[in-house]
C-alpha positions in Angstrom: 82.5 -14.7 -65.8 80.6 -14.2 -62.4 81.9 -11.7 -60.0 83.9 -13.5 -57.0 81.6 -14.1 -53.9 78.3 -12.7 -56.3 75.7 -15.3 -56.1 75.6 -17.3 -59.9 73.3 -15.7 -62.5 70.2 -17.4 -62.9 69.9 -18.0 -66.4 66.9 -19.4 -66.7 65.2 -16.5 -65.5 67.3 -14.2 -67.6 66.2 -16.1 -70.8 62.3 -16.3 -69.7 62.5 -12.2 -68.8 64.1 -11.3 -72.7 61.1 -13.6 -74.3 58.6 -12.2 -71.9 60.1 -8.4 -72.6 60.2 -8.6 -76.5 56.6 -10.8 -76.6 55.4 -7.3 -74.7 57.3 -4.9 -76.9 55.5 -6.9 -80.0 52.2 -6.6 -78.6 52.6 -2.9 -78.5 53.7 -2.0 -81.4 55.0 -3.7 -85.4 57.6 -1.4 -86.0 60.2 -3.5 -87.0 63.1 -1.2 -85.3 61.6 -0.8 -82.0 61.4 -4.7 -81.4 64.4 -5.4 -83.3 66.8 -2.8 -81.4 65.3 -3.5 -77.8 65.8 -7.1 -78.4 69.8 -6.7 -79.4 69.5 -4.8 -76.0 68.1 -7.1 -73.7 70.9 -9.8 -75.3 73.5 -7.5 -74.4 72.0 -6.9 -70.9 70.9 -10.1 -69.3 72.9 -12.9 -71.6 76.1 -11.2 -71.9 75.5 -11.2 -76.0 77.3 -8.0 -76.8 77.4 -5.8 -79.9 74.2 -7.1 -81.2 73.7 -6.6 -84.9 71.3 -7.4 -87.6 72.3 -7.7 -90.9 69.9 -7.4 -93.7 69.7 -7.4 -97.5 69.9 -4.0 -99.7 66.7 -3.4 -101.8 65.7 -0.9 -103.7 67.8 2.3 -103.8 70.4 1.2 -101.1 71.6 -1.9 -103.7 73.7 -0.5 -106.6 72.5 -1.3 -109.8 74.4 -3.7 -111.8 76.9 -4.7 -108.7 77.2 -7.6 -106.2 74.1 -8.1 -104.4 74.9 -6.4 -100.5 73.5 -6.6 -97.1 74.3 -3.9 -94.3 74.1 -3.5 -90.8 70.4 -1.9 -90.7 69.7 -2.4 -86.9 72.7 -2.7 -83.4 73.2 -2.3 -80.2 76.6 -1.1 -78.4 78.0 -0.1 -81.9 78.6 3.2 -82.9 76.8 5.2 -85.6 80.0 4.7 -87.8 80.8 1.6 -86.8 77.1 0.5 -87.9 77.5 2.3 -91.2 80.6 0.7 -92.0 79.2 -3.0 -91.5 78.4 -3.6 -95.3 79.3 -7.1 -96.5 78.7 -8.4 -99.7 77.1 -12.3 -100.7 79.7 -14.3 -99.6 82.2 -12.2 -98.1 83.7 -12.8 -94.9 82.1 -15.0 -91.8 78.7 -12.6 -92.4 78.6 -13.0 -96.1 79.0 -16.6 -96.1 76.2 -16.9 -93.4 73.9 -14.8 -95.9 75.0 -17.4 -98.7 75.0 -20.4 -97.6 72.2 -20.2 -94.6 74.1 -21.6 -92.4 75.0 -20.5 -88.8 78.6 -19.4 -88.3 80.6 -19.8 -85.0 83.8 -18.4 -84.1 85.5 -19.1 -81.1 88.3 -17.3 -81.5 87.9 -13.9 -83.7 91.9 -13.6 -83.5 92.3 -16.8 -85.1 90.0 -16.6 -87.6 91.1 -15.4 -91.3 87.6 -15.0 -92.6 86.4 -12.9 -89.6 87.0 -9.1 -91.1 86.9 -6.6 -88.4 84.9 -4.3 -90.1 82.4 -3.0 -87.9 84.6 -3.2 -84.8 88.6 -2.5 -85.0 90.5 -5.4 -82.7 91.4 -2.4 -80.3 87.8 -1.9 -79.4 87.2 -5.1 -78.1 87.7 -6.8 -74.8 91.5 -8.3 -74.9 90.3 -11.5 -73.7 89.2 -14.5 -76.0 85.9 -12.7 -78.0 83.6 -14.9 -79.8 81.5 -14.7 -82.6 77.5 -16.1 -83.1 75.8 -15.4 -86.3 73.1 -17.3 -87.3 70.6 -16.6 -90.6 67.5 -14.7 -90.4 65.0 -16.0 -92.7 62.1 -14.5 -95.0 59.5 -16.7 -97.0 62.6 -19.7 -96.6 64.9 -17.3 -98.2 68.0 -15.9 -95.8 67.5 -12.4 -95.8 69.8 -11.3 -92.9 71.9 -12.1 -90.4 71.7 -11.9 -86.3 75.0 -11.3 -85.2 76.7 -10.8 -81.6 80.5 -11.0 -80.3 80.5 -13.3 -77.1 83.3 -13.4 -74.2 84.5 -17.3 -74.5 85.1 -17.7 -70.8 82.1 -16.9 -69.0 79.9 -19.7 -66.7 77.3 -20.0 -69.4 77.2 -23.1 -71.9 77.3 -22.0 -75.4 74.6 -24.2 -76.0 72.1 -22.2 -74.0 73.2 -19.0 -76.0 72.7 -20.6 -79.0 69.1 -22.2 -78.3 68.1 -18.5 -77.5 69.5 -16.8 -80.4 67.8 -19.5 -82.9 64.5 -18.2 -81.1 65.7 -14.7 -81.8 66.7 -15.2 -85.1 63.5 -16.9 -86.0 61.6 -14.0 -84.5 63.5 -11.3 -86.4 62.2 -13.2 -89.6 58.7 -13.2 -88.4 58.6 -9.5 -87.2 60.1 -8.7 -90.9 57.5 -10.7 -92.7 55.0 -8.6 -90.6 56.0 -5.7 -91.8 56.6 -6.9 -95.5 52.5 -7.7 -94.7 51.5 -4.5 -93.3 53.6 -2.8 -96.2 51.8 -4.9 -98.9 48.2 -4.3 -97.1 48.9 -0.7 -96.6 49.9 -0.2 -100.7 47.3 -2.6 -101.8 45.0 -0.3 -99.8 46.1 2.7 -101.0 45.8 1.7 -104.6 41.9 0.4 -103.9 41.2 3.9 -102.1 42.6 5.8 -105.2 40.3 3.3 -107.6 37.7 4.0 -105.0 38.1 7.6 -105.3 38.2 7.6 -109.4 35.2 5.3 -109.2 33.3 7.6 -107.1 34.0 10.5 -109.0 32.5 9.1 -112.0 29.5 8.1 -110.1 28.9 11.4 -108.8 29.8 12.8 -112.0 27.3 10.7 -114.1 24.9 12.6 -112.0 25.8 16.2 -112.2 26.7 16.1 -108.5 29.9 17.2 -107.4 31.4 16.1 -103.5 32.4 12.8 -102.2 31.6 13.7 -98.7 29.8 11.0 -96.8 26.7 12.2 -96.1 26.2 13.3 -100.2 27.0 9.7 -101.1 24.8 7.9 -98.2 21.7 10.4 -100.0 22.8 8.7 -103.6 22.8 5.3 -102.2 19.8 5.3 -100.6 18.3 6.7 -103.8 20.0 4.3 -105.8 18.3 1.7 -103.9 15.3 3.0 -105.0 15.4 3.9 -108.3 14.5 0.8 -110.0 11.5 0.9 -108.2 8.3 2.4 -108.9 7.9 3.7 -105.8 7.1 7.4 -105.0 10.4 9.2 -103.9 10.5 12.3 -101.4 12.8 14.5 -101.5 13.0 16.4 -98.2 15.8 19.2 -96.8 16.4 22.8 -97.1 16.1 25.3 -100.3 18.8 25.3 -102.4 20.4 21.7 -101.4 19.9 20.3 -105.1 16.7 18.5 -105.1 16.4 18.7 -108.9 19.6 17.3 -109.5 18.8 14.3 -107.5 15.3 14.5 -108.7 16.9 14.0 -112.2 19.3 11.1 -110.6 16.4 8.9 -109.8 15.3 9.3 -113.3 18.7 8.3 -114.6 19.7 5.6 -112.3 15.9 4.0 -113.0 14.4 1.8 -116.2 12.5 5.2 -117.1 16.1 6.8 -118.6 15.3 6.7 -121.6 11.7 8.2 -121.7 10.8 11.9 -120.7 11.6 14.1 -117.2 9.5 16.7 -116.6 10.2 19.3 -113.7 7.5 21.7 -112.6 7.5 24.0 -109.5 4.5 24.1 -107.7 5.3 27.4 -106.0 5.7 29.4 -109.9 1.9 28.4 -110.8 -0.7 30.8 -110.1 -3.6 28.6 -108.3 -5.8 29.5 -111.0 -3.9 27.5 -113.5 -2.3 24.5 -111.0 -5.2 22.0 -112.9 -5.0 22.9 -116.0 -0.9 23.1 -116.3 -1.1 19.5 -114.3 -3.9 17.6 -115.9 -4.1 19.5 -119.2 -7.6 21.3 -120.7 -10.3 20.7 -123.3 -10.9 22.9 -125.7 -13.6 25.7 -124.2 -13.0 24.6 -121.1 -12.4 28.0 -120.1 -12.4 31.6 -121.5 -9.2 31.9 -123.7 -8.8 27.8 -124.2 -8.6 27.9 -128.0 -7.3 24.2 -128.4 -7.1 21.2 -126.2 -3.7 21.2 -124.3 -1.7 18.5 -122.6 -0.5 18.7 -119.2 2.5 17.8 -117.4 1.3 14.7 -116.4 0.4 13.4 -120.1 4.0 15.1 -121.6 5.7 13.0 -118.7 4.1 9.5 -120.1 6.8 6.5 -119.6 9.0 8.6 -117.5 9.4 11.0 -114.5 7.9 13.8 -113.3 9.5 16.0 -110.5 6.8 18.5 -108.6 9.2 21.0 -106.5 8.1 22.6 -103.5 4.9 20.4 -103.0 4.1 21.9 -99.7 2.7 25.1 -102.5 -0.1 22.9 -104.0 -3.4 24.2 -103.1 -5.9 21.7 -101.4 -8.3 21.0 -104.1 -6.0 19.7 -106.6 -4.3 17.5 -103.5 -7.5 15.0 -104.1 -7.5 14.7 -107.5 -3.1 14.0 -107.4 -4.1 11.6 -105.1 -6.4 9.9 -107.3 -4.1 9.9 -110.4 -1.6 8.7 -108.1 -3.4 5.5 -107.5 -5.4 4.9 -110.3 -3.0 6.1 -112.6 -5.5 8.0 -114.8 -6.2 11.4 -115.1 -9.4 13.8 -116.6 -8.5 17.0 -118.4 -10.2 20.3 -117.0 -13.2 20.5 -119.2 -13.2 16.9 -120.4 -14.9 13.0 -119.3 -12.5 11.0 -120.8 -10.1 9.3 -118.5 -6.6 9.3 -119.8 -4.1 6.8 -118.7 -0.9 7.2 -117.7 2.7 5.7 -116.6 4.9 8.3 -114.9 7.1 7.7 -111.8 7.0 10.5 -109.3 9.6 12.1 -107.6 8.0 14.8 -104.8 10.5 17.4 -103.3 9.6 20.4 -100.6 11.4 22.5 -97.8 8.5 22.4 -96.0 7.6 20.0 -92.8 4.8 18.2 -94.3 3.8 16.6 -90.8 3.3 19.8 -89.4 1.4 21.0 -92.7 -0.9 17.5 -91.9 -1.2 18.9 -89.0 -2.2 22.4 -89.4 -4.6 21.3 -91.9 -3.0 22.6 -94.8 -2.2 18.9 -96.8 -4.1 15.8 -97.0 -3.1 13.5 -94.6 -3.9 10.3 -97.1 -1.6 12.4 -99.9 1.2 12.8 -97.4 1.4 9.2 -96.9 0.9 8.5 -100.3 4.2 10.6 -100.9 6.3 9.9 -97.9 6.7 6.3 -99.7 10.5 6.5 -99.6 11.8 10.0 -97.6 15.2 11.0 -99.1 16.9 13.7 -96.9 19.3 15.7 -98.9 22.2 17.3 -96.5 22.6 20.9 -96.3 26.1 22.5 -97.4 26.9 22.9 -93.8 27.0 18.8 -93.5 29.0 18.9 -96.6 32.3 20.8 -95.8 34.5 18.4 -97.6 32.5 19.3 -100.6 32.7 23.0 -100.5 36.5 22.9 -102.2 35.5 21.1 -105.3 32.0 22.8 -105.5 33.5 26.2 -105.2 36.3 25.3 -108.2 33.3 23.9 -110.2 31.0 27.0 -110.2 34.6 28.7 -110.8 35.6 26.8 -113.7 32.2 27.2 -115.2 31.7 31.0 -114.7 35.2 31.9 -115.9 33.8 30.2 -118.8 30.8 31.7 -119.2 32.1 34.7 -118.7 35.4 34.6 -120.4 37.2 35.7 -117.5 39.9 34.2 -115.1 39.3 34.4 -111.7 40.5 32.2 -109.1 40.8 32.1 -105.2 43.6 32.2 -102.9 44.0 29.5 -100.2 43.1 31.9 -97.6 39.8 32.6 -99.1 39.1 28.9 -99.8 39.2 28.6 -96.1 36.9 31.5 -95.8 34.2 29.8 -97.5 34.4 26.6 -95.2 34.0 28.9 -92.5 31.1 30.4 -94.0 27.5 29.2 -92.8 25.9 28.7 -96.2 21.9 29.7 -95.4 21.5 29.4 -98.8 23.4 26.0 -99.6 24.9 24.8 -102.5 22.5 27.9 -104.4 23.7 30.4 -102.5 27.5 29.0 -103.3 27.3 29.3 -107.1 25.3 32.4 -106.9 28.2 33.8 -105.0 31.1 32.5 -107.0 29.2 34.0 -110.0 29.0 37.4 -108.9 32.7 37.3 -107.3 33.8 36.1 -111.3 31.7 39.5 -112.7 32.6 41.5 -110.3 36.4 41.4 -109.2 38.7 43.6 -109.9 41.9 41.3 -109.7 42.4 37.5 -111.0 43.1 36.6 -107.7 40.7 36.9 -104.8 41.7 36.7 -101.7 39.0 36.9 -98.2 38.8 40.6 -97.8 37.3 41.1 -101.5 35.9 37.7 -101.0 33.7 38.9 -98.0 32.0 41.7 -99.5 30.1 39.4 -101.7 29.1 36.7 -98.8 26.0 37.9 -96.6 27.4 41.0 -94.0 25.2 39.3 -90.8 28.0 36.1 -91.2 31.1 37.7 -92.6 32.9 38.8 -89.6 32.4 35.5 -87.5 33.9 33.7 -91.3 36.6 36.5 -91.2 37.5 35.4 -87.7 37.9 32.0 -87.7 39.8 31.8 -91.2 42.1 34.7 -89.2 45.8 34.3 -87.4 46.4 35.8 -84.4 45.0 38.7 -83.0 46.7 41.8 -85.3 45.8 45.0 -86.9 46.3 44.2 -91.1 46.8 46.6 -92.9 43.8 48.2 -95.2 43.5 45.7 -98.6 44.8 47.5 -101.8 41.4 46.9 -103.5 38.9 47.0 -100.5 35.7 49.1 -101.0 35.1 52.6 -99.9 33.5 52.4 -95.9 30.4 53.1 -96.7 29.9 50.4 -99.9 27.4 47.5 -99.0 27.5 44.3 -101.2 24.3 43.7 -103.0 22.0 41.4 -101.7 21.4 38.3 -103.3 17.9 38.9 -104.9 17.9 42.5 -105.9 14.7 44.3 -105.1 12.7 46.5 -108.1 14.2 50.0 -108.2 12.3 52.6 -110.9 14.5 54.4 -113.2 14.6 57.3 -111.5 15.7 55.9 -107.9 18.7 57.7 -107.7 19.9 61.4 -108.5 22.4 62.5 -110.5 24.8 63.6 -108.0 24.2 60.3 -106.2 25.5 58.6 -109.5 27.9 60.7 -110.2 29.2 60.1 -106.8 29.2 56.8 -106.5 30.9 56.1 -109.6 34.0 58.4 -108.7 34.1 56.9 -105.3 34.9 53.1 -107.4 37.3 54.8 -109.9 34.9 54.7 -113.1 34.3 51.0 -111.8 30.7 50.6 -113.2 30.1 46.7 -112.2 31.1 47.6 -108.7 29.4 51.2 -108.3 26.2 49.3 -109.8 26.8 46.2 -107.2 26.7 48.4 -104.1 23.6 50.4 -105.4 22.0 47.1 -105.9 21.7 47.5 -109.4 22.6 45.3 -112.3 25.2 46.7 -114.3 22.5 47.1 -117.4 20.3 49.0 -115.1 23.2 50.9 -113.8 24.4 51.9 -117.4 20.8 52.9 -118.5 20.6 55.7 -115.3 24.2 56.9 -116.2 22.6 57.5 -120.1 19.7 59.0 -118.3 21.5 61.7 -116.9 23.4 62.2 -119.6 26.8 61.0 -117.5 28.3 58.5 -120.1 
């Protein structure tokens, strides 16, 4: 009822505010509650609609098993929390239940008068002692009544009950739209979930069918560019740093290509002395040269009907650049020593470290052979671009040390996180030559990122240490660390003669790691075999 001498409420405006206020809340945000409890709100505070309340059906764990099916009072405003929690009505029970069972709205002039009207939420004493009437009306999902929009209503107020209930049809319909949203969103969202775990499975076994090991994105856009390729002829270039895994994809274009089946040959330009780069290429005559006993066949011949990978191509000395080029094109080859022309059908796959432009350039490769092999450039990313890789590389090389080895050593989370903070110069090589030497050498099972840093390169550990550190703090020494003035071996151990060290250096060193010999020999930079034969040198075993 108005307020004596207050000018009337303007209804219409009222009702065109709430639609205009939940239409905004909806364009914000889906969440079901938000909407749903701002809306009971705005009934309560411009129409006079108190004690809003939506009722909807138990699913799942909140329905007991085996018992009459339920509905409770999930969403309310202007009740309190236990007067929400005790509005549970079962299928037919009650003015609510009979609304959720029948689908039919439900009005109650008078709640005093009414036996079916239950009190349950709201005790008699908590409500206004005038007349107090009830709306609810069905909320519908998929043309099933799921719920129930409920309010209590003062009887004698200047407002036709029509109007009230015009606007709570709209309200009601909404609530059933804003719940079949959700029911989409949750639907999309599982449906989605279940395609990114198939995704996931499917894209482990399509790395895996390759030897390679990541999912990160820049890994997989390298395989699906050279997946693209592979059933072509076409030359493929391998391009990126040392140590990135070029002959693993050099072996994936064979694989993924019509050539599977036949041979793959690798051969590393940068292993063959120049003297011999024809002849282990394009094969020899017999006589052709001092020492050539028998005819031989070269890579190029033992690679018929397949693939032949040449690594670090940048190596290959000018001279023999013309005549690749010319088995290239013709696809034919002549054997040092020999006339006949020999033909051939191998696929190539080129890979270097090198900037071949700039070797074009400098005069050091043929400009005609560069473009002959720059057919289809494959970069491969280093391990740097590859963080999200580093986890399942580092537990591979694990896995497959520990068996090598027949040990069990594993890493902490802590130093996990020390190797994403690592650099990685030496990509995914460096990684497994790491994890390798950590499995030989460690004293414990687990390794955590003190002992863990004494095998990573000393010019990179302390900036890794750092960033993988908490807060500013003085630890306290590691149990196991290494004497102050142990170094780790570097990573390709130079040639020491057997008598590089003394006896009282050996002796030393070996007291200072507790009879250790793998890590006394590790921080003389020796191999433990070399270590053990200067100990049986000086007569110290």
């Amino acid at each position: 009822m108005s307020t004596p001498g207050a000018p009337p409420t303007d209804w219409h405006a009222q009702e065109l505010l709430l639609m205009r206020e939940v239409m905004r809340l909806l364009g914000k945000s889906i969440a079901p509650g938000l909407v749903l409890r701002e809306m009971l709100h705005l009934m309560s505070e411009l129409l006079g609609l108190n004690r809003g309340r939506l009722v909807l059906a138990d699913t799942g764990a909140t329905q007991a098993p085996g018992g009459p099916r339920t509905a409770r009072i999930q969403h309310a405003y202007g009740l309190t929390h236990a007067e929400s929690q005790r509005g549970v009505y079962s299928w037919g029970e009650g003015i609510t239940g009979k609304v959720l069972a029948t689908g039919v709205p439900a009005i109650v002039q008078d709640v005093d008068a009414e036996p079916l009207f239950l009190f349950r939420a709201v005790t008699r004493d908590q409500l206004p002692p005038d007349t107090v009437a009830y709306i609810a009306l069905p909320v519908e999902l998929n043309g099933a009544t799921v719920g129930v929009l409920g309010c209590h209503r003062i009887r004698s107020r200047q407002r036709h009950l029509n109007d009230d209930l015009a606007v709570l049809r709209v309200l009601a319909t909404l609530a059933g739209q804003v719940l079949q949203l959700e029911q989409l969103v949750a639907e999309q969202t599982r449906q989605l979930a279940v395609r990114n775990a198939e995704l996931a499975r499917a894209l482990d076994t399509h790395t895996a069918r390759y030897g390679l090991v990541g999912q990160s994105p820049p890994l997989l856009k390298a395989l699906g560019e050279l997946e693209r390729v592979s059933q072509s002829q076409a030359t493929v270039l391998l391009l990126g740093e040392s140590g990135t895994g070029k002959e693993l994809f050099a072996r994936a274009v064979h694989l993924a290509s019509g050539r599977k089946e036949g041979p793959f040959i690798k051969v590393n330009c940068s292993a063959i002395p120049d003297t011999l780069f024809e002849s282990e290429l394009f094969g020899h005559e017999r006589g052709a040269f001092t020492g050539a006993t028998q005819a031989r066949t070269g890579w190029f011949e033992q690679a018929h009907g397949g693939t032949i990978f040449l690594d670090e191509m940048g190596e290959l000395p000018l001279p023999l650049q013309a005549k690749l080029l010319r088995t290239l094109q013709e696809g034919t080859l002549v054997r040092l020593g020999g006339t006949r022309e020999v033909r051939i059908d191998v696929r190539l796959v080129a890979a270097t470290n090198r900037d071949l432009a700039t070797e074009v350039a400098a005069g050091r490769f043929r400009q005609d052979l560069y473009y002959r092999l720059n057919v289809v450039p494959i970069r491969l990313p280093s391990l740097r671009e590859r963080r999200d890789d580093i986890h399942p590389l580092a537990l591979h090389f694990l896995s497959r040390a520990n068996q090598a080895h027949q040990r069990n050593v594993h890493l902490t989370p802590e130093a996990l996180a020390l190797l994403d903070a690592h650099p990685w110069p030496g990509n995914i090589r460096e990684l497994g030559n790491v994890i390798e030497r950590l499995v030989l050498l460690a004293d414990q099972a687990a390794v955590g990122p003190d002992e863990l840093a004494n095998y990573l390169g000393q010019s990179d550990t302390a900036a890794s240490l750092t960033a993988v550190a908490a807060p500013p703090t003085t630890p306290p020494p590691a149990p196991h660390s290494p004497p102050a003035n142990w170094t780790s071996a570097p990573l390709v151990r130079e040639y020491q003669p057997a008598h590089s060290h003394t006896v009282d250096q050996l002796s030393q060193v070996l007291a200072q790691h507790g009879g250790n010999q793998s890590r006394a020999a590790q921080s003389l930079g020796l191999t433990l075999r070399q270590f053990a034969y200067r100990l049986k040198k000086a007569g110290l075993r």
